[in-house]
N, C-alpha and C positions, 0 to 999 in steps of 0.2 A: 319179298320174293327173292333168295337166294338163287344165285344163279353160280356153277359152278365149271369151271373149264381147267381141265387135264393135259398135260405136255411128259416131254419127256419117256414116250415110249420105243420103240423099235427091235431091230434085231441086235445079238450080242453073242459071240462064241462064248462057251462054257469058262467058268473062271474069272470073266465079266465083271465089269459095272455099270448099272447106270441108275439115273436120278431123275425119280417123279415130281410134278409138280400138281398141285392142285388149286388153283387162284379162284378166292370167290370174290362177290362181287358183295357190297355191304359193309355196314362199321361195325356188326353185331359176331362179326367172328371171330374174337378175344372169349365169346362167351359160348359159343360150340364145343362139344365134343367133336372130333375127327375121326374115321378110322379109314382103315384102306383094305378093301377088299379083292377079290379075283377068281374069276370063271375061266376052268378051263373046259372044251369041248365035251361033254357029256358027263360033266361033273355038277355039283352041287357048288353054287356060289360060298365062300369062305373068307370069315375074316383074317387079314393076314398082321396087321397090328392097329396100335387102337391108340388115341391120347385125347383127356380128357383136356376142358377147359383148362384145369389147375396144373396141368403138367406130366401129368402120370401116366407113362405108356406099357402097354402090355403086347405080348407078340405071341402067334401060335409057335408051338413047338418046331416048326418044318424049318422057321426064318429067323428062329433065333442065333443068335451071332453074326449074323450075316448081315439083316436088315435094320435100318434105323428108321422111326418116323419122328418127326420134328414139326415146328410150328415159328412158323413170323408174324407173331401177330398185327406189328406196325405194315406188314405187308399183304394182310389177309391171306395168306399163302401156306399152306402144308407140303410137306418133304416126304417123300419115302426114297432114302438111301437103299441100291440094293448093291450088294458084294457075293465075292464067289458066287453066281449065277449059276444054276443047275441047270440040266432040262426040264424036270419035275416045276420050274418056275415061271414056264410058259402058258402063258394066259393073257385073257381080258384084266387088266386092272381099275377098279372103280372106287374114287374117292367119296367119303360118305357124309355130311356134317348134319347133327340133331342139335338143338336146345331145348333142354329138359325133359316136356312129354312130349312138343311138338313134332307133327309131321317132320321128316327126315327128306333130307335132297342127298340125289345121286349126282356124279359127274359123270362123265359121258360115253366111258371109259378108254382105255388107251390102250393100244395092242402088245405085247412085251414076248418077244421071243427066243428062244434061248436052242440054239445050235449051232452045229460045227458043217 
């Protein structure tokens, strides 16, 4: 039973940083895929970057450049670095971890807002 807790949300004027956290619980998270998601208010939930077990991150088109995701595995812990902050980047943000074909766990999400 993964259990998954999120930090590192709040407000941030445009032009902004700031840095998610995603801490699960367990010694199996070396062997997760991670991704990081985000809902904003009457939108469609969207993956915002992705990193596999082996290290391989992919990012939608909106966050590239901007956004890093990262992994500690000695600290079961996931990153999403975010830079230059829009407003277009305000949302629910939701950490995601799968192994394999198994059922996937959500975190709980964290509020991220982005205004002047």
């Amino acid at each position: 039973q993964v259990q998954l807790v999120e930090s590192g949300g709040g407000l941030v004027q445009p032009g902004g940083s700031l840095r998610l956290s995603c801490a699960a619980s367990g010694s199996s998270f070396p062997l997760h895929n991670m991704g990081w998601y985000r809902q904003a208010p009457g939108k469609q939930r969207e993956l915002v970057a992705g990193i596999t077990s082996a290290g391989s991150t992919n990012y939608a088109d909106s966050v590239k450049g901007r956004f890093t995701i990262s992994r500690d595995n000695a600290k079961n812990t996931g990153y999403l670095q975010m830079n230059s902050l829009i407003p277009e980047d305000t949302a629910v943000y939701y950490c995601y971890l799968r192994w394999g074909s198994r059922p996937g766990y959500w975190g709980q999400g964290t509020q991220v807002t982005v205004s002047s």
